[in-house]
Every structure is written in structure tokens, then in C-alpha cells.
C-alpha positions in Angstrom: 8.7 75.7 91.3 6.7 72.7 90.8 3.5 73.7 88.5 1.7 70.8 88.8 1.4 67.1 91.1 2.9 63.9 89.6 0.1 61.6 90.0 2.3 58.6 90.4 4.4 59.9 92.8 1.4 61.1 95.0 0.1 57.7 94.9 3.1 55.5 95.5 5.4 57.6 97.6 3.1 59.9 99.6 0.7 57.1 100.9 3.9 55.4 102.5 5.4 58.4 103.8 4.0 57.8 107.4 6.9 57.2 110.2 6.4 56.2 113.5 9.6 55.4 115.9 7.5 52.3 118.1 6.8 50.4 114.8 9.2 48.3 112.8 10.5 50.5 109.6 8.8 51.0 106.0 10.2 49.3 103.4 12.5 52.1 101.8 14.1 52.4 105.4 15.1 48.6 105.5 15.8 48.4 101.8 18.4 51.9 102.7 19.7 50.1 106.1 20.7 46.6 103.4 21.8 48.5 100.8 24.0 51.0 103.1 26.8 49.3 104.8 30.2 48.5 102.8 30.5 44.7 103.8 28.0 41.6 104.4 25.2 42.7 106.7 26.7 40.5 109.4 29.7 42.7 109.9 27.6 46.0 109.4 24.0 44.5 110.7 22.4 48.1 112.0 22.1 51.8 110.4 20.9 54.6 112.9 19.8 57.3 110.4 20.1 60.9 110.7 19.7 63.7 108.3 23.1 64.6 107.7 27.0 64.3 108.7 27.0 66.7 112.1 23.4 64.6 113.4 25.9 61.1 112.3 28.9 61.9 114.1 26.7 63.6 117.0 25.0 60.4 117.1 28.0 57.8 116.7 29.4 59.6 119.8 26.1 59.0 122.1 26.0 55.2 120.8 29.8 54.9 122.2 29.1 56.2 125.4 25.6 54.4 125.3 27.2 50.7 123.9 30.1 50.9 127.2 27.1 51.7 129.9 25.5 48.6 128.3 28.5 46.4 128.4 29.9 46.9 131.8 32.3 49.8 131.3 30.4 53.0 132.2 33.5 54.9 132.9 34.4 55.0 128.9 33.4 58.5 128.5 36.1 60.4 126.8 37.1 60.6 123.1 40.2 61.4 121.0 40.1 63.1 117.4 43.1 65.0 115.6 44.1 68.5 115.5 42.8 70.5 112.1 40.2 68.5 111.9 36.3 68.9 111.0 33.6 66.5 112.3 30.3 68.8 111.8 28.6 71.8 113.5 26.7 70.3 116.6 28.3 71.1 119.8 29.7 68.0 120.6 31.5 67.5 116.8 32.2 70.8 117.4 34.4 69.6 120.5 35.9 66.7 118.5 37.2 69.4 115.4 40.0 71.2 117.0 39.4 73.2 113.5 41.7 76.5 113.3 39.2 77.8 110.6 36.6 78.0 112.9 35.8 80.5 115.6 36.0 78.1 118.8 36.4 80.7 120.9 33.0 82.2 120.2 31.5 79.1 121.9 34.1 77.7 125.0 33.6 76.0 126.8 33.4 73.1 124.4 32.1 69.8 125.6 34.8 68.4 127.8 36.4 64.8 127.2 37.7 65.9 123.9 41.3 65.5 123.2 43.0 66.3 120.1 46.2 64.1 118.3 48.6 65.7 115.5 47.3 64.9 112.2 49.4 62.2 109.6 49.8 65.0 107.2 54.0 63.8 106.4 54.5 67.3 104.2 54.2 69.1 107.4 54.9 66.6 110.1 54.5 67.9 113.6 57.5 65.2 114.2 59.6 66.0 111.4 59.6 62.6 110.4 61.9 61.2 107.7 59.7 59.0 106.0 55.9 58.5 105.7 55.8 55.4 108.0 57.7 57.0 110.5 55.2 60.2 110.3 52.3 57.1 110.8 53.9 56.0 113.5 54.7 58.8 116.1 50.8 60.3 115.5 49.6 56.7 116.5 52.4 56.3 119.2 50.7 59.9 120.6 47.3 59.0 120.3 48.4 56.2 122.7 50.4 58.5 124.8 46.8 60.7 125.4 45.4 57.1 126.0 47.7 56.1 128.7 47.7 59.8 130.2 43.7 59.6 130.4 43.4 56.0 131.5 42.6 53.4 128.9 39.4 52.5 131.3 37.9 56.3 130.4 38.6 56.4 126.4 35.3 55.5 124.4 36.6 56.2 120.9 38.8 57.5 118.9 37.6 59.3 115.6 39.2 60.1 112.6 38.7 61.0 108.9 40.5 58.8 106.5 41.7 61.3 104.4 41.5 65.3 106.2 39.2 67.4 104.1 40.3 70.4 106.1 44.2 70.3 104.9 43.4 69.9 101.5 43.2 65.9 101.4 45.9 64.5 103.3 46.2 61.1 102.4 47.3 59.3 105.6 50.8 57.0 105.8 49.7 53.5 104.8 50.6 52.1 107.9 48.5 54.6 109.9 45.4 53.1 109.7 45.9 49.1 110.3 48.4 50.6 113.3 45.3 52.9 114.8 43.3 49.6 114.4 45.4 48.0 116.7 46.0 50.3 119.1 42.2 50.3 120.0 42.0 47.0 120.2 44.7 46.8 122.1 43.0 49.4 124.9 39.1 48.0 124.2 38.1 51.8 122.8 36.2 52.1 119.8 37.2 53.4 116.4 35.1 55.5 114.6 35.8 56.0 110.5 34.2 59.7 109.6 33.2 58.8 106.2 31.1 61.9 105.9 33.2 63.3 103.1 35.2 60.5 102.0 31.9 57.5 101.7 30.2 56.5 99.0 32.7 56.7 96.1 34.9 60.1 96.6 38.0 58.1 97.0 37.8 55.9 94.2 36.5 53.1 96.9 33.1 52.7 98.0 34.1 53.7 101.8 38.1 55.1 102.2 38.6 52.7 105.2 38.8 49.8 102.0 42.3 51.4 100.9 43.8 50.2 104.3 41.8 46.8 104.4 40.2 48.2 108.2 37.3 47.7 109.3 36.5 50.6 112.0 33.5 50.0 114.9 31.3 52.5 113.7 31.3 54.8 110.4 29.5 58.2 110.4 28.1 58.3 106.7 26.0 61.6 104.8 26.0 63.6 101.8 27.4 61.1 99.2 24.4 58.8 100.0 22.4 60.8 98.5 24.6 62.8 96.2 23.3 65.9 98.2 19.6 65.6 96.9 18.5 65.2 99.8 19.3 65.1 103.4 20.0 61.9 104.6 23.4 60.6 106.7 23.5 57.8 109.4 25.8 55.9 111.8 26.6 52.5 110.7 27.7 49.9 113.2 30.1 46.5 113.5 27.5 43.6 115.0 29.5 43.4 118.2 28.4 47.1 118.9 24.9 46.4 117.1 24.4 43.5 119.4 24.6 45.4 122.9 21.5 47.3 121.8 19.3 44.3 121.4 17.3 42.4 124.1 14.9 44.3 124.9 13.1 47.9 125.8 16.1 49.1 128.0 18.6 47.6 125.6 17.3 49.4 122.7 19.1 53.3 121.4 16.1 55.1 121.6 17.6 58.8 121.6 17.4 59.3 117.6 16.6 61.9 115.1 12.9 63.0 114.3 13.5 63.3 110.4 16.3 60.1 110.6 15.8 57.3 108.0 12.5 59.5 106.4 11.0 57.7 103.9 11.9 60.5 101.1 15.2 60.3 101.8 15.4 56.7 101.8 13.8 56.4 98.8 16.5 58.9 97.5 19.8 56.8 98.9 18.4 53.7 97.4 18.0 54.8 93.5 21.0 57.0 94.6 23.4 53.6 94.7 21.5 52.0 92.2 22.5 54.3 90.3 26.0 54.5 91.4 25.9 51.1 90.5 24.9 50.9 87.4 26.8 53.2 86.1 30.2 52.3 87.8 30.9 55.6 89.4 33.3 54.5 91.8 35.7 53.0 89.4 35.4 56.1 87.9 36.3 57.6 90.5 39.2 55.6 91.0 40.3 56.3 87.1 39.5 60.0 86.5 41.3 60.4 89.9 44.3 59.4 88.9 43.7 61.3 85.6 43.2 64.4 87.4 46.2 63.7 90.1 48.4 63.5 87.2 47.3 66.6 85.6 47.8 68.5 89.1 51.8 66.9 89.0 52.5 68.1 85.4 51.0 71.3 87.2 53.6 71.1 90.5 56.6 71.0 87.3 55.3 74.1 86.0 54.6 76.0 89.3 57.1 76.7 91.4 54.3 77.7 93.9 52.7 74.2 94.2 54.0 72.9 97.1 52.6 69.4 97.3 49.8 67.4 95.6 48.0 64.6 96.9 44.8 62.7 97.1 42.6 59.5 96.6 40.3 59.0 94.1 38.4 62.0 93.0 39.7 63.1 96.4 42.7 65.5 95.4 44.4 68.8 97.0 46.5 71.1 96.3 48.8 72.7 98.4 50.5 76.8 97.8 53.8 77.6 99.2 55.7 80.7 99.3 58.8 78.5 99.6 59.2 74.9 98.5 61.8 74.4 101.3 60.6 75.7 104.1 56.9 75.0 102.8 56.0 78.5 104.2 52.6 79.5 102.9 52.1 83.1 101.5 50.8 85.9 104.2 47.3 86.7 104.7 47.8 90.3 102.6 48.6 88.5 99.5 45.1 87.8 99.3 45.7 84.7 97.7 42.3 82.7 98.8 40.1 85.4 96.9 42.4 85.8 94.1 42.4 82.4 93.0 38.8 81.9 93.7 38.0 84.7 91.2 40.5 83.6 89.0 38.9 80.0 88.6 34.8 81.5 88.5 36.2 83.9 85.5 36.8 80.5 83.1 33.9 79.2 84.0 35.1 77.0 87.5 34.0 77.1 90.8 36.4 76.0 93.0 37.4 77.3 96.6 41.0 78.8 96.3 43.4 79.2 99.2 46.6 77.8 100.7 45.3 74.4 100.5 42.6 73.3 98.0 40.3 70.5 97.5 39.7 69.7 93.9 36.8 67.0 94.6 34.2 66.5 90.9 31.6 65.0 90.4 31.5 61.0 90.2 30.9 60.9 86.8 33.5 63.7 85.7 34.9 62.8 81.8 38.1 63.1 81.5 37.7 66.1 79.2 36.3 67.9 82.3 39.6 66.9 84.0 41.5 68.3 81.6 39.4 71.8 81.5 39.8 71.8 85.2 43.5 71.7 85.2 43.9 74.1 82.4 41.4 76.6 83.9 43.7 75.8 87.5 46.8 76.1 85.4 45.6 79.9 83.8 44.9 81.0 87.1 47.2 79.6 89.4 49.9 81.5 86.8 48.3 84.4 87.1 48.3 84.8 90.8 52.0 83.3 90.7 52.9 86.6 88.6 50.8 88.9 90.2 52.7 88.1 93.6 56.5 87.9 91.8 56.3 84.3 92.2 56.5 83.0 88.7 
């Protein structure tokens, strides 16, 4: 509870606070939309803010469909994501997530136009792939199989998170990435990078696209912008999109979001990466990620019910097996989501346990913090392992 007014912020926030959608933007808005984008402004010229990631991706889809009826190609309705996947809450993300953690069924029929690819996860490859690159390779080659099936004339975008939350941070095949790149330029649809979770730092880059060298149409951005603060997220566009929305009253993407770009929240996102900034927190990321990786492998030697580790930056996950060979998780009964879960609150650390796991700090984690999280992780993880005959 606040007790009493800050003077200084009534005076020099609160007077600008005033938004109006027919007038050019206040100044924390255009210092927010400069500050945002990962490259030069000429290859990321135009932000369309939201407040959060559901309203981004919602809104990167509308500007798809809205950018091909402005070019010509009014047919481009239809869009391609990847099974197990999570894009937000909103109806149409909802379409695009294909999630199996999430009740679909209470809400079919889901928007139509959605189509859903196998994911790159190589540890449990829908293709039984022998390496990584082949793995990359055979979910690209059916992403263009949908393509072809569809029409390439009908396909707006296709959508993908650089590294899946939902299975526990599945870092993609290298070559998955620069090969999806191509494959929508080579059919004219748009690729669209969902940065919700992965932006701003998580991965030990400022945007996860960076690790691939890719530069994606559109990227749907939230939470990290403002380290969760406030809510804030946006869609950020490549000029050649940008451009088809200027000339003009009918030109112009007028269908945004009433509390998009608010003055607050821009205010927020700018001492947000100033911050990030100054204090190096994504090369931190980049080092205390590999720190903590490490400490999750010496964990894999230890536990014979660690299945896999992997990750990016301070983007890691763990993965539980009942058997290493056949990668088999354990069955519902062994309760092993709430176990572990308890386990990790009893020493102090609150962390989501399950099959899969996402270990995902702070930004400016210490590496004594890593190393309390994988001992805390080791205690527990033991216990359970035990508890089940697994040891």
C-alpha cells in the first residue's frame, strides 16, 4: 500500500500520462518504440504495442493478414505453428498452440486456418532422426509439406518459438532456423519469431533469433521488456512489412490495443533496458547459463532419472525419465509433478516440478544462487528418485 504521493512523480509522470490514438505518440512511447527493436531502426522501423504476450501474438497475426490485403495477396489467410506449443490465451493464439496441457476441447471449435508442424525437439523426434540436423530438416521439410498441401497463395505466416517453453526448453537443431527462413521466402509467407518468453535477455542474447543469425518478419515481444513490472508487450516489424502500412488513412493498422504503448509502461520498458544495460545482464545471462547448464549435467551423471538437459542462456530444462532408453516418462500416479514441486519449496526454491522442467532465474542470478539451485534440485530430485525405486 502506498501511504503517501511522490511529489515528483505526480508532477513529471502523471501530467504526460494522457493518450490519444489520432495524435502522434508521447515521448516515452517513441523513446520505448527506438529503444525496442534488436537491430538498426531501419530493419525494425515500427513497434505496435500491446499489454502483454497473448494481445502481441493476437496482434502480429491481424497485421499478417492485414499487410497481404494491402499488398495484393488477399487470399494469404492461413497460418502454421508447431504441435506442443504455447502462443497465449486469446482465441486466435489459442488456435496457433496445439498445447496438450491445455483443455482445447473446452473451447472447439478453434479459429480455423491453423495448422500445426512436429516440433525440433531431436530427444524425442517425431522422425526418429539420427542426428540433430536431420531432426531440423524433416520438421522444416513438413512444414513445407502443409504449405504445398494448403496452397502457398493461402499461407500468411508461419510462427514459432525459438526455443519451446512448453517441453522444457528445447533448443532447436542449428540448422532449423536459417532452413525455416528460407522456406518462407521461398513461398512469400511471413515468419513470425515468438519472443514472448525467449526476448530480452532469457537466452543469453538480447532476442534468441541472434543465435541463428535470422532475422524473422515480425517478432511478438512481452514480459522481459519490462521484467514483469508492468504490463507491456508489442509486435515489432521488418520495414518491408512496416512500409505497407504507411501512405495514408486507409493504409494505416488502426485495430490496436486501448492500454498498448501506455505511457506507464513505456516509461517502465525504457529504465527497464537501461538498466539491462548498464548492468550487462545479458552477458550474464549468457555466463551464469552456462554455469547452471553445467551444474544440471554433473546432475544427469548422478541421476539415472535425468533424461536429457538442455537450454540457452538462463533458458534451461530438465527432462525425467522412467527409462533412459526408451525415454518413457514416469505414469501419472507417481505423482512426480507435486512431489518435486514440494520437494524444491521445502529448501527454500520455487520451481515448477514435472516431467519436463524449466529452470529459468533471474538476469542477474550470482553464481552462488546457481549453485544453491542445483543443490536444492539435486536434494530433491534424489529424494523422489528413491521414493519411486528409481535411485
Amino acid at each position: 500500500m502506498v501511504k503517501r504521493r511522490s511529489p515528483t512523480l505526480h508532477t513529471s509522470r502523471c501530467s504526460r500520462l494522457p493518450i490519444c490514438r489520432w495524435v502522434p505518440p508521447r515521448n516515452r512511447q517513441c523513446g520505448c518504440q527506438k529503444r525496442s527493436p534488436p537491430s538498426p531502426p531501419a530493419t525494425f522501423p515500427a513497434v505496435s504495442f500491446t499489454s502483454g504476450g497473448s494481445e502481441s501474438v493476437e496482434t502480429a497475426l491481424k497485421l499478417s493478414r492485414a499487410y497481404f490485403k494491402r499488398i495484393g495477396e488477399p487470399e494469404r489467410t492461413k497460418f502454421i505453428s508447431r504441435k506442443d506449443s504455447y502462443h497465449g490465451a486469446t482465441f486466435g493464439a489459442l488456435a496457433l498452440g496445439g498445447n496438450f496441457l491445455y483443455p482445447k476441447t473446452d473451447y472447439e471449435p478453434l479459429m480455423p486456418g491453423s495448422f500445426h508442424a512436429p516440433q525440433p525437439n531431436f530427444y524425442h523426434c517425431e522422425f526418429n532422426s539420427s542426428t540433430p540436423e536431420e531432426c531440423g530438416q524433416r520438421c522444416v521439410d513438413a512444414i513445407e509439406n502443409i504449405i504445398r498441401f494448403q496452397g502457398p497463395e493461402t499461407i500468411a505466416a508461419v510462427v514459432a518459438e525459438p526455443v519451446s517453453s512448453p517441453l522444457g526448453a528445447v533448443v532447436p537443431p542449428d540448422n532449423y532456423w536459417p532452413l525455416l527462413r528460407e522456406l518462407c521466402d521461398k513461398y512469400g509467407c511471413l515468419l513470425i519469431a515468438d519472443e514472448v518468453i525467449t526476448g530480452f535477455g532469457r537466452t543469453g542474447k538480447m532476442f534468441a533469433c541472434e543465435h541463428w543469425g535470422i532475422t524473422p518478419d515480425m517478432m511478438t515481444v512481452a514480459k522481459g521488456i519490462t521484467s514483469g513490472y508492468i504490463p507491456m508487450g508489442g509486435a515489432i516489424l521488418r520495414k518491408p512489412i512496416a512500409d505497407a502500412f504507411v501512405g495514408g488513412p486507409n493504409a494505416a493498422f488502426r485495430h490496436v490495443i486501448t492500454f498498448g504503448g501506455h505511457p506507464v509502461a513505456a516509461a517502465a520498458s525504457l529504465k527497464n533496458l537501461e538498466i539491462m544495460e548498464r548492468e550487462g545482464m545479458v552477458e550474464n545471462s549468457a555466463r551464469m547459463g552456462q554455469y547452471l547448464l553445467d551444474g544440471l549435467e554433473e546432475l544427469k551423471q548422478k541421476h539415472s532419472i535425468i533424461g536429457n538437459v538442455r537450454g540457452l542462456g538462463l533458458m534451461c530444462g530438465l527432462e525425467l525419465v522412467k527409462d533412459r532408453e526408451t525415454r518413457e516418462h514416469f505414469p501419472s500416479d507417481a505423482d512426480l509433478g507435486p512431489r518435486l514441486t514440494q520437494g524444491f519449496a521445502d529448501d527454500g526454491l520455487f520451481l515448477r516440478g514435472g516431467d519436463v522442467m524449466n529452470i529459468m532465474p533471474p538476469l542477474c542470478v550470482t553464481p552462488g544462487e546457481i549453485e544453491q539451485i542445483v543443490s536444492t534440485m539435486d536434494q530433491a530430485i534424489g529424494k523422489v528418485a528413491s521414493d519411486l525405486g528409481a535411485a
